[in-house]
C-alpha positions as CSV (number, residue, x, y, z in Angstrom):
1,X,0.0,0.0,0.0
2,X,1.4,3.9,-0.9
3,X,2.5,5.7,1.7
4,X,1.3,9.5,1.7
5,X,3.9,12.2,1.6
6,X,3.7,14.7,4.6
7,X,2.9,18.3,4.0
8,X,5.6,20.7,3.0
9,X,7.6,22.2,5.5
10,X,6.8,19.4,7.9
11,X,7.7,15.7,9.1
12,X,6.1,12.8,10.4
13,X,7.1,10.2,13.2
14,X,5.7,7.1,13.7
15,X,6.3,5.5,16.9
16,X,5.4,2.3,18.6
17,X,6.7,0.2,21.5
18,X,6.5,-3.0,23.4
19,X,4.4,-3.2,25.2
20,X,1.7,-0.8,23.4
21,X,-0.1,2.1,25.2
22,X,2.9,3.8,26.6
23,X,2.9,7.8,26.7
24,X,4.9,9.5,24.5
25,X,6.6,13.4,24.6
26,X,8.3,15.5,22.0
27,X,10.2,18.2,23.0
28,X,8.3,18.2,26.3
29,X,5.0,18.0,24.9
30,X,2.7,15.3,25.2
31,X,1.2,13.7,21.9
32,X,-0.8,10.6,23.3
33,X,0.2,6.6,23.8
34,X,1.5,4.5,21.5
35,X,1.1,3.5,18.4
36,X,0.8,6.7,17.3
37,X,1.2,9.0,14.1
38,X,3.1,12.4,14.3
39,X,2.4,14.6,11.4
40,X,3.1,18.3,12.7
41,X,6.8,18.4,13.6
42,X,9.1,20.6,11.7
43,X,12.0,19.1,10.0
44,X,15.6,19.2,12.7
45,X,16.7,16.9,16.4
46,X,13.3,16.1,18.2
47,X,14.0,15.2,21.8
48,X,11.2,11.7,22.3
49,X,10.4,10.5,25.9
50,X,8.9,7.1,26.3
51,X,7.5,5.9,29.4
52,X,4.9,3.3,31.4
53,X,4.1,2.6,34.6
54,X,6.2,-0.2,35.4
55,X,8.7,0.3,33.3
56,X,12.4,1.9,32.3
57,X,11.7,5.8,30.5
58,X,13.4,5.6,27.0
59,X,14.8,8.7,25.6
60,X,15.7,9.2,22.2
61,X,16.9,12.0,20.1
62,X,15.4,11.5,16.4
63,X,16.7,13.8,13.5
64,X,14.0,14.4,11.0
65,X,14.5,15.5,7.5
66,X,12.4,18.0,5.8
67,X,8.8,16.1,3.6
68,X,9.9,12.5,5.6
69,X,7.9,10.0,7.4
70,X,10.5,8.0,10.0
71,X,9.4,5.3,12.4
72,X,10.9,5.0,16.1
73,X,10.0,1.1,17.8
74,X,11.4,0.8,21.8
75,X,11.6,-2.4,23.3
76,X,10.6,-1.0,27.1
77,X,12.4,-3.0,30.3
78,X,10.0,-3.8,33.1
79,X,10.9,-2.5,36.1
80,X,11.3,-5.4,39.1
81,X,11.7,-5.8,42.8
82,X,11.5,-9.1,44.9
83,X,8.9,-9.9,48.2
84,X,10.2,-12.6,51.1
85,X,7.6,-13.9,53.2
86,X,7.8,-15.7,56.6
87,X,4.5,-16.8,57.7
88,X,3.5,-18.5,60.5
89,X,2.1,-21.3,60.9
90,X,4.1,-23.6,58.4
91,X,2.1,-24.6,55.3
92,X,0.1,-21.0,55.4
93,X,-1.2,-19.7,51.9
94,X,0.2,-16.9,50.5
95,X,-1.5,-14.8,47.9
96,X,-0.5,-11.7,45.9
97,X,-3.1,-9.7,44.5
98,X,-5.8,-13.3,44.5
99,X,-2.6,-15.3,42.6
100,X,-1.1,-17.7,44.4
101,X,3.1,-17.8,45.1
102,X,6.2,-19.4,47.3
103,X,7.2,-17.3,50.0
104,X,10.3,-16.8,49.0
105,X,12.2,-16.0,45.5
106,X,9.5,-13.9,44.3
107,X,10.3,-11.1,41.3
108,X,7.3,-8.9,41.1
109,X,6.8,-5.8,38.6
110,X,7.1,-2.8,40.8
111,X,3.8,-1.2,42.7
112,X,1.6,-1.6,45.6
113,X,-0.2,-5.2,45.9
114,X,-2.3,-6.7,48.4
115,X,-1.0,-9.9,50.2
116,X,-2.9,-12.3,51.6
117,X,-2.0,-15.4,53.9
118,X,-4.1,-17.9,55.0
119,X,-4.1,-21.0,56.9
120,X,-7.0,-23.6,58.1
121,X,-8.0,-23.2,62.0
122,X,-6.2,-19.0,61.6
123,X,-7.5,-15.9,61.2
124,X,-6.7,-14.3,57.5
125,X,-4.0,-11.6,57.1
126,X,-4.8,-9.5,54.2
127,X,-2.1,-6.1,54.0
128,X,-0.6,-3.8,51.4
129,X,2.9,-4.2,50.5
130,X,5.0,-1.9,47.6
131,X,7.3,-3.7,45.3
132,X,10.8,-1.5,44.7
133,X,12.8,-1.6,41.7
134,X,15.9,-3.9,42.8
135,X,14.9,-3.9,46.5
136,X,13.7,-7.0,48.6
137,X,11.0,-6.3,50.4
138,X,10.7,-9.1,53.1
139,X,7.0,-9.7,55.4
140,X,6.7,-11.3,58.9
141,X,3.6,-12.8,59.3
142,X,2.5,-14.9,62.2
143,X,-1.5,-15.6,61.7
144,X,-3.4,-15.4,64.7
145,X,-5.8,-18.4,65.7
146,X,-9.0,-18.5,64.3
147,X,-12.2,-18.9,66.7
148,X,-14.3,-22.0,66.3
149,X,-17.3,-21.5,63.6
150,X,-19.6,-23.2,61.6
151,X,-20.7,-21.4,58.4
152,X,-25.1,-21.9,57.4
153,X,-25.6,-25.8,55.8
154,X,-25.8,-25.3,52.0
155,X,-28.0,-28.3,50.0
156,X,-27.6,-29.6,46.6
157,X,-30.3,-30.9,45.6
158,X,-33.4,-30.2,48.5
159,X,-36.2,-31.6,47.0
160,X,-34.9,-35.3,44.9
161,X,-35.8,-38.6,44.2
162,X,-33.3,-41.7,45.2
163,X,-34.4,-43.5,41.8
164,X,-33.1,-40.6,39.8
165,X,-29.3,-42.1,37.9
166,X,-26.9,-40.3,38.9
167,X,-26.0,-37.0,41.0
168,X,-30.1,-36.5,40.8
169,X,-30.1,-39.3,42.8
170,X,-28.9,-37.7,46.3
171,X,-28.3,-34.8,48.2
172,X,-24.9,-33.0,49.1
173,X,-24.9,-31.0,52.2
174,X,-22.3,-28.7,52.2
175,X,-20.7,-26.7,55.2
176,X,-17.4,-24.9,56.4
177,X,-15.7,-25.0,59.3
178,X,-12.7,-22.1,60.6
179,X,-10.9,-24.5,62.5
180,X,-10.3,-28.3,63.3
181,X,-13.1,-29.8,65.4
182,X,-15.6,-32.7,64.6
183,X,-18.6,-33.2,63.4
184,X,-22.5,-35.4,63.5
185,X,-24.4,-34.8,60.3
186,X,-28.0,-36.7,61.2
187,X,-31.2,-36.9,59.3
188,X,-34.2,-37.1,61.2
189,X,-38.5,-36.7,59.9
190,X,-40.7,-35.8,62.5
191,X,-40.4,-39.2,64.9
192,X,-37.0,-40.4,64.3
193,X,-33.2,-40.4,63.6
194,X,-33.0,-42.1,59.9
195,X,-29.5,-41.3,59.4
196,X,-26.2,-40.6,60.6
197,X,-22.5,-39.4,59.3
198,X,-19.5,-38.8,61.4
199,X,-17.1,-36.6,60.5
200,X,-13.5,-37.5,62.7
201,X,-11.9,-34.6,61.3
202,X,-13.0,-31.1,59.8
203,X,-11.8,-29.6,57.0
204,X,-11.7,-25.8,55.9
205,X,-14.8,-27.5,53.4
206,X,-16.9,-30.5,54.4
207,X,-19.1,-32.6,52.0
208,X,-21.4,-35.5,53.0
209,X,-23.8,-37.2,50.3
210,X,-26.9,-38.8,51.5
211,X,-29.2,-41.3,49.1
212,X,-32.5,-40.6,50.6
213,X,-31.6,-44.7,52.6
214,X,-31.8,-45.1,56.3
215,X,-29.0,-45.9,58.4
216,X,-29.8,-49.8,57.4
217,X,-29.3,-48.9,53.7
218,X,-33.5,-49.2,53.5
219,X,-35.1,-46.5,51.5
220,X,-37.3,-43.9,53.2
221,X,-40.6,-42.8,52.3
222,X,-41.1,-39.4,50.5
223,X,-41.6,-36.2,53.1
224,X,-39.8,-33.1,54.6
225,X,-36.6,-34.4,56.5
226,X,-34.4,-32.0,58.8
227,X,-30.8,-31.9,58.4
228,X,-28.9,-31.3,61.8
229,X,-25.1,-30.4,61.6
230,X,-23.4,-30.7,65.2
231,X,-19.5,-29.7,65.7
232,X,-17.3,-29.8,68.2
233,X,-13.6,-27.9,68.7
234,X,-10.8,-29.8,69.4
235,X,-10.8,-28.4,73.1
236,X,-14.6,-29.6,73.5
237,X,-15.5,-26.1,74.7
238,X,-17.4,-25.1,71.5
239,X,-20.2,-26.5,70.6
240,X,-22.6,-25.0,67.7
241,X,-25.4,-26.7,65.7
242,X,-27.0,-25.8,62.1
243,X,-30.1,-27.2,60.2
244,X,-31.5,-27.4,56.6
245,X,-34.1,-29.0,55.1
246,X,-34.7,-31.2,52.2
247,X,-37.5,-33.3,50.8
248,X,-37.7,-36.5,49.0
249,X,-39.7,-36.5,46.5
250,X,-40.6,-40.1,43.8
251,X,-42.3,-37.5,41.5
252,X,-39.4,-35.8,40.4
253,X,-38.8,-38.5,38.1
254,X,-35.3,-38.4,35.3
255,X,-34.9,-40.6,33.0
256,X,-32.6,-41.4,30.3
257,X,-34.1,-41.6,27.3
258,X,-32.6,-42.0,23.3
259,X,-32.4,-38.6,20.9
260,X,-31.2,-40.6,17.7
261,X,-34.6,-40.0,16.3
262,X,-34.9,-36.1,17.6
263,X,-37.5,-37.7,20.2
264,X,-36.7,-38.6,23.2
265,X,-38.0,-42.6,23.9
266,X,-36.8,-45.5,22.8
267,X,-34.9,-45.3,18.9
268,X,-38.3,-46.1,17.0
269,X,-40.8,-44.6,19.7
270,X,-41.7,-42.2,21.8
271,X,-42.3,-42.3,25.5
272,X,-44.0,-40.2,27.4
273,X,-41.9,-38.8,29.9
274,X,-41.0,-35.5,30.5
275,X,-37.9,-33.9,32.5
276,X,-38.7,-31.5,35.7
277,X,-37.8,-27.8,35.3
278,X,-34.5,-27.0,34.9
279,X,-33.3,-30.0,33.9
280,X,-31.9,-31.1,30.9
281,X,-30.3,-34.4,28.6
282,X,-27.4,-33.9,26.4
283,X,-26.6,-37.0,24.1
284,X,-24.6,-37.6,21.1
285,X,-24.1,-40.6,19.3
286,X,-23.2,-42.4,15.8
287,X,-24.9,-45.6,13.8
288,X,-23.3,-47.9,11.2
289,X,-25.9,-49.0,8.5
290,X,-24.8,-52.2,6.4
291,X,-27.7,-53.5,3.9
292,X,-28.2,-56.6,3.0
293,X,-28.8,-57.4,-0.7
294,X,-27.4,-60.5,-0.2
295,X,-24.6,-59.8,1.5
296,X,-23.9,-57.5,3.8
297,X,-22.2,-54.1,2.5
298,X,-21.7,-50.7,4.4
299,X,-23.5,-48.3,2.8
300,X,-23.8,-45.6,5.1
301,X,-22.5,-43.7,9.1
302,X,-24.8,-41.0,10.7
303,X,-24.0,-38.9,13.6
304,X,-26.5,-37.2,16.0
305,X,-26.7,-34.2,18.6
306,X,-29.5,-33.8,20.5
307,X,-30.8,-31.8,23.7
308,X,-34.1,-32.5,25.8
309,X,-35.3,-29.7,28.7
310,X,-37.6,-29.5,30.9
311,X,-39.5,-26.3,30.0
312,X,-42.9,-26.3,32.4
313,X,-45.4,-28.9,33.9
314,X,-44.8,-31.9,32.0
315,X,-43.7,-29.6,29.2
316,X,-40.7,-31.1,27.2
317,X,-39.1,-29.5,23.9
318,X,-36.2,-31.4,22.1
319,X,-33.8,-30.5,19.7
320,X,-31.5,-32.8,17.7
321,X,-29.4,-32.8,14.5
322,X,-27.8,-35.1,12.6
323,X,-25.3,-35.6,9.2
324,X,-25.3,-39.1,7.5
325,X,-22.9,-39.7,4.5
326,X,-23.1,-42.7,2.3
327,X,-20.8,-44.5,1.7
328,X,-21.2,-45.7,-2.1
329,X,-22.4,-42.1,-3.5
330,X,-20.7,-38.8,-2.7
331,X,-23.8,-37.7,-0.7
332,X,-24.2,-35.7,2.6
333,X,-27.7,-35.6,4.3
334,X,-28.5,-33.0,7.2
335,X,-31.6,-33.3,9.2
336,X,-32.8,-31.3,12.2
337,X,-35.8,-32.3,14.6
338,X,-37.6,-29.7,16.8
339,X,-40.4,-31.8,19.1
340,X,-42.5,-30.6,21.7
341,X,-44.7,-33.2,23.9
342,X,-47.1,-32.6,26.5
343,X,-47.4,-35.5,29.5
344,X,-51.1,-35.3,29.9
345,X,-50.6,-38.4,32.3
346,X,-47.8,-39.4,33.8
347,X,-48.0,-40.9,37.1
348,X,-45.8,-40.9,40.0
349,X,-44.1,-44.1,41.2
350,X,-46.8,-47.1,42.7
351,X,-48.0,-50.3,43.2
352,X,-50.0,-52.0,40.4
353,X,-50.5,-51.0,36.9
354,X,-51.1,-46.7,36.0
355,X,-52.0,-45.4,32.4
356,X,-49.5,-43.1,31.2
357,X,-50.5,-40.7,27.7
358,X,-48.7,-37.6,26.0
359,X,-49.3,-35.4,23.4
360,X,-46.5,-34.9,21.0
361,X,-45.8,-32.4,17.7
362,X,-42.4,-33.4,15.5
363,X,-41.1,-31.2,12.8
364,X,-38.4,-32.7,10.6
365,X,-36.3,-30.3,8.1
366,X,-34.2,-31.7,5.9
367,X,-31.3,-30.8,3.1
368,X,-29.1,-32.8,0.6
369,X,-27.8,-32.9,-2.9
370,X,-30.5,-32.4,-5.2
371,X,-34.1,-30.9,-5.2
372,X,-35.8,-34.1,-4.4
373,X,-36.5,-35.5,-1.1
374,X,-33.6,-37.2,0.8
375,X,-33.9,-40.9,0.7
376,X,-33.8,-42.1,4.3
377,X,-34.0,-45.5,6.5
378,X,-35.8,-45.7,9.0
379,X,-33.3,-45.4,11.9
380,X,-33.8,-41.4,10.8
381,X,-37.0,-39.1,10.1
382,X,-38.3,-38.3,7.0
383,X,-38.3,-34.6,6.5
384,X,-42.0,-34.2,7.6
385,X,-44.7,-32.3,10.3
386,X,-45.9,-35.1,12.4
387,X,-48.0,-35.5,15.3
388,X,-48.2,-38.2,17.4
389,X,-50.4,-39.8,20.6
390,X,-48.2,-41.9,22.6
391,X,-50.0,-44.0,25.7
392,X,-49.1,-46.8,27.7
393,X,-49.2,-48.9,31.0
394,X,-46.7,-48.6,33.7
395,X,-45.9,-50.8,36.3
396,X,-42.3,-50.7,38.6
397,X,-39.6,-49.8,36.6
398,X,-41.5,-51.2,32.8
399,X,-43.0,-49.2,30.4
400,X,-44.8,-50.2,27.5
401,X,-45.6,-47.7,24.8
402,X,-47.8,-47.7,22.1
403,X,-47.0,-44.5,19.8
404,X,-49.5,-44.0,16.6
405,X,-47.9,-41.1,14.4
406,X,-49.7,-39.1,11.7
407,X,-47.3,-37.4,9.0
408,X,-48.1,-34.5,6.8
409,X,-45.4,-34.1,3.9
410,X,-44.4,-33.7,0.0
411,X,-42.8,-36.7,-0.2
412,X,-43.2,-40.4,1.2
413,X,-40.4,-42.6,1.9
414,X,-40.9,-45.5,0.3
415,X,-39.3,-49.6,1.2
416,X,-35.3,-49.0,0.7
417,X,-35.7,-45.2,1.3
418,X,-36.5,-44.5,-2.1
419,X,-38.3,-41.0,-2.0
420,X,-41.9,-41.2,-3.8
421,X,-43.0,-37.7,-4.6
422,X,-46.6,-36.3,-4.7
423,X,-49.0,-33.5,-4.6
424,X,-48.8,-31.4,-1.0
425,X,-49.7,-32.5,0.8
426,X,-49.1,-36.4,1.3
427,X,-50.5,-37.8,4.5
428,X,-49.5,-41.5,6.0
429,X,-48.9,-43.4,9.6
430,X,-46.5,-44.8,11.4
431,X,-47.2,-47.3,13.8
432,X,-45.1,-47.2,17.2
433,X,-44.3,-49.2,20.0
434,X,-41.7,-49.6,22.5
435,X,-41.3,-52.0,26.0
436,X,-38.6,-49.6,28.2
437,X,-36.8,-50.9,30.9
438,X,-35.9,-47.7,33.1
439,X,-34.5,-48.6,36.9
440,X,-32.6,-45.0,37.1
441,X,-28.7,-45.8,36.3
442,X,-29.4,-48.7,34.0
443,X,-32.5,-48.0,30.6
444,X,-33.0,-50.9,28.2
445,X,-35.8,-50.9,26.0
446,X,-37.3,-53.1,22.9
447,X,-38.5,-50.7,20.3
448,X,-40.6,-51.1,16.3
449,X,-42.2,-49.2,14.2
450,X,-44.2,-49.8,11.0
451,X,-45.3,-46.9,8.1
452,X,-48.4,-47.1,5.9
453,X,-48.6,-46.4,2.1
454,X,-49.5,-42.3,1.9
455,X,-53.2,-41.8,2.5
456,X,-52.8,-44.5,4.7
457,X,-54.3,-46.8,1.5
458,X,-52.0,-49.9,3.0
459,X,-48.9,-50.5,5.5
460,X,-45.3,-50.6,4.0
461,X,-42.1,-52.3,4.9
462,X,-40.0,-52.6,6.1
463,X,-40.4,-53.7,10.0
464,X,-38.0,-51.5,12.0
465,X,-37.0,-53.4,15.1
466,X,-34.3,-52.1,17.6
467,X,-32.9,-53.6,20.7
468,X,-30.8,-50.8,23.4
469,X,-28.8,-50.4,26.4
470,X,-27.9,-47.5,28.2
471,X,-25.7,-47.3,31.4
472,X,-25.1,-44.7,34.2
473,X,-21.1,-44.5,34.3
474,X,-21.1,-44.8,38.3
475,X,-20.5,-41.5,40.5
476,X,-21.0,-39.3,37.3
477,X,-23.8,-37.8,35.1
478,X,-22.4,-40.0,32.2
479,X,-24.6,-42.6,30.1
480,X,-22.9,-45.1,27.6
481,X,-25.4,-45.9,25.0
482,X,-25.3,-49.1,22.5
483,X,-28.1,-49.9,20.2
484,X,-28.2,-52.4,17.0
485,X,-31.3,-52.2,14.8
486,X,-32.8,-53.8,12.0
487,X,-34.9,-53.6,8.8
488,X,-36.8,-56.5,8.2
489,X,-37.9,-56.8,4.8
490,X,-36.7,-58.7,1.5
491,X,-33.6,-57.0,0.9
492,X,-33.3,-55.5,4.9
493,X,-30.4,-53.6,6.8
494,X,-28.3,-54.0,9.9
495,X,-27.6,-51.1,11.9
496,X,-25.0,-51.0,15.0
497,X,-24.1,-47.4,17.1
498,X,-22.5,-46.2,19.9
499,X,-23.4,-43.2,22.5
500,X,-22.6,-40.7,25.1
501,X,-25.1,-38.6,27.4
502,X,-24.7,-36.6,30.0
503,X,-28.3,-36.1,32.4
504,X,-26.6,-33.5,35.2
């Protein structure tokens, strides 16, 4: 790029420096912080002053030639002290300006900082201390003991369900202490004590975990239980007590479910579950498709992200995408599901057998190479606007679902995913139905689904069957998800994938 020529009569400096914004003067006068441009300076010896807090002044005397443009670039030097510390007691934090350091061999830029040392069972020393250039400035600190306290019980978790997988499943209680001492966490309902935790030895934070079980290991009933937190000093002459609350609650039921389809269920149904408020699912997973026609050939590997949230009472959106590539044409295929559903019935935890129904809307957008419809199996949706009634029995930890789907779209997918194009709108069924296994860390479920010819004139292969397995990676929110699938017809596929969730 062409460089301008200054004015007549005049010169221009350019000047910069390392670090940037340090203040610059010619001849005494102050032009601003670098970078900067100069364009007013008659030609002749400019005296330049360079300088930042922190750092060495640079002076330089420039000589500028009459219509030039000349560039001066400093390198500043940081200017540096050193800080010793001796604190008291040994192992004592020390912290300069909230970063943590040794006590000793310390170089520090020059200025004033705030030091801070800290120690379990000691009050906190916080001061001011100023850093010279080449001077040592050495601190004596001897922390003074702290008096025995308890800070207010915090809970994770106040109102859960033991069945939930996971950190759903319990409650942490959560409390600080200021100096050594011990501790008797119990849980107690308006008889009894259910539950008790001993803590020998306190820490500057203490954590104890409870499961909603007794002190036997048998689970206790839902209701409003009162967590008491009793410590003792070492000396025995400080006593102080704090209380919470929590609830249990077998309503608040999570459950794992599968997203590959952009619904959560089972992979060829719907359930009809919903997550409380303020939760969410988080899965992603990929499925290897081999047809058979006779023999077995890979012919295509799809991927899939998908989120679930609970959004209101028994109010559930989901959101999921997913890319599949063949593998015998050059072809990409992106999909993206929005679903809402709407658990009209969905009953809490019981003895016997309880009818279960939702309400569920699924819109399906599609793109690929070409203007017609993407050709899909069935272990994906058609690009479509569907809504669907899914309803079912209940009884301990089984499900079974039956899921029957109306579809409004331009095209129909036809037996091998050949797309069959009509008039908008086409209208046809699927036929749903799942058996799900769902015991909190460990969901299993049997799922199949069935589509009708459009206008729902007859039913269509193929038979989609899919067998999965999810498990709760123990003491994390993590799922491992495997399924394998099939579509039964006469010239049918195999389908095998692999997942990860997270339900926090």
């Amino acid at each position: 790029m062409a460089t301008e020529t200054p004015r007549q009569g005049v010169s221009e400096l350019r000047v910069r420096s390392v670090p940037d914004d340090a203040d610059v003067t010619i001849n005494n006068r102050y032009v601003g912080r670098t970078p900067l441009t100069v364009d007013d300076l008659s030609p002749g010896t400019h005296r330049v002053v360079i300088s930042r807090s922190g750092y060495r002044t640079v002076e330089r005397w420039i000589r500028l030639r009459d219509n030039s443009i000349s560039e001066l670039e400093v390198a500043l030097e940081q200017r540096v002290g050193f800080l010793a510390v001796s604190v008291q007691p040994d192992g004592a934090e020390l912290f300069l300006d909230g970063s943590r350091f040794a006590d000793t061999g310390n170089r520090f830029p020059v200025g004033e900082y705030t030091l801070t040392a800290t120690a379990f069972g000691y009050q906190t020393d916080v001061r001011r201390v100023t850093i010279r250039e080449n001077r040592t400035t050495s601190i004596v600190i001897a922390l003074q003991p702290a008096p025995f306290a308890l800070s207010a019980v915090a809970i994770t978790n106040a109102r859960f369900n033991p069945a939930n997988p996971g950190p759903r499943g319990s409650v942490m209680i959560r409390f600080s202490a200021s100096a050594p001492g011990s501790a008797e966490v119990t849980i107690q309902d308006a008889s009894d004590v259910r539950f008790t935790h001993e803590i020998k030895t306190l820490t500057a934070e203490n954590r104890v975990w409870w499961n909603g079980r007794d002190q036997s290991g048998k689970p206790l009933p839902d209701g409003l239980y009162t967590v008491i937190v009793r410590a003792v000093s070492v000396d025995g002459e400080s006593i102080i007590q704090s209380t919470e609350t929590v609830r249990i609650d077998s309503a608040l039921r999570i459950g794992y479910r599968s997203m590959s389809g952009g619904v959560a269920g089972a992979q060829f149904s719907p359930d009809t579950v919903t997550l409380p408020v303020s939760s969410y699912q988080i899965s992603a997973g990929s499925l290897g498709r081999w047809r058979v026609d006779p023999e077995a050939v890979f012919d295509r590997a799809s991927a899939h992200l998908g989120i679930r949230v609970g959004a209101g009472e028994k109010l559930e959106p989901s959101l999921a995408a997913e890319v599949a590539v063949s593998t015998e044409r050059p072809e990409t295929h992106l999909q993206a599901t929005l679903s809402l559903r709407w658990a009209y019935a969905d009953p809490p935890p019981g003895a016997g057998v309880r009818f279960t129904g939702a309400a569920q809307t699924v819109l399906t957008l599609a793109s690929g190479p070409g203007t017609e419809p993407i050709p899909r199996d069935t272990t994906a949706n058609h690009p479509r606007w569907a809504i669907a009634a899914p309803v079912g029995v209940v009884t301990g930890p089984i499900r079974v679902i039956f899921a029957p789907e109306i579809a409004v779209s331009d095209s129909h997918p036809a037996a091998r995913g050949a797309a069959v194009s009509g008039r908008f709108p086409l209208v046809w069924g699927y036929g749903r139905a799942a058996v799900i296994y769902d015991s909190g860390p460990t969901v299993a479920a049997v799922s199949t689904a069935l589509r009708t010819e459009p206008w729902l004139r007859d039913v269509t292969g193929p038979l989609s069957v899919a067998v999965e397995y999810h498990r709760l990676i123990p003491n994390t929110p993590l799922f491992l998800s495997f399924v394998t699938a099939a579509e039964i017809e006469r010239s049918g596929a195999i389908m095998v994938g692999l997942g990860l969730g997270v339900l926090p």
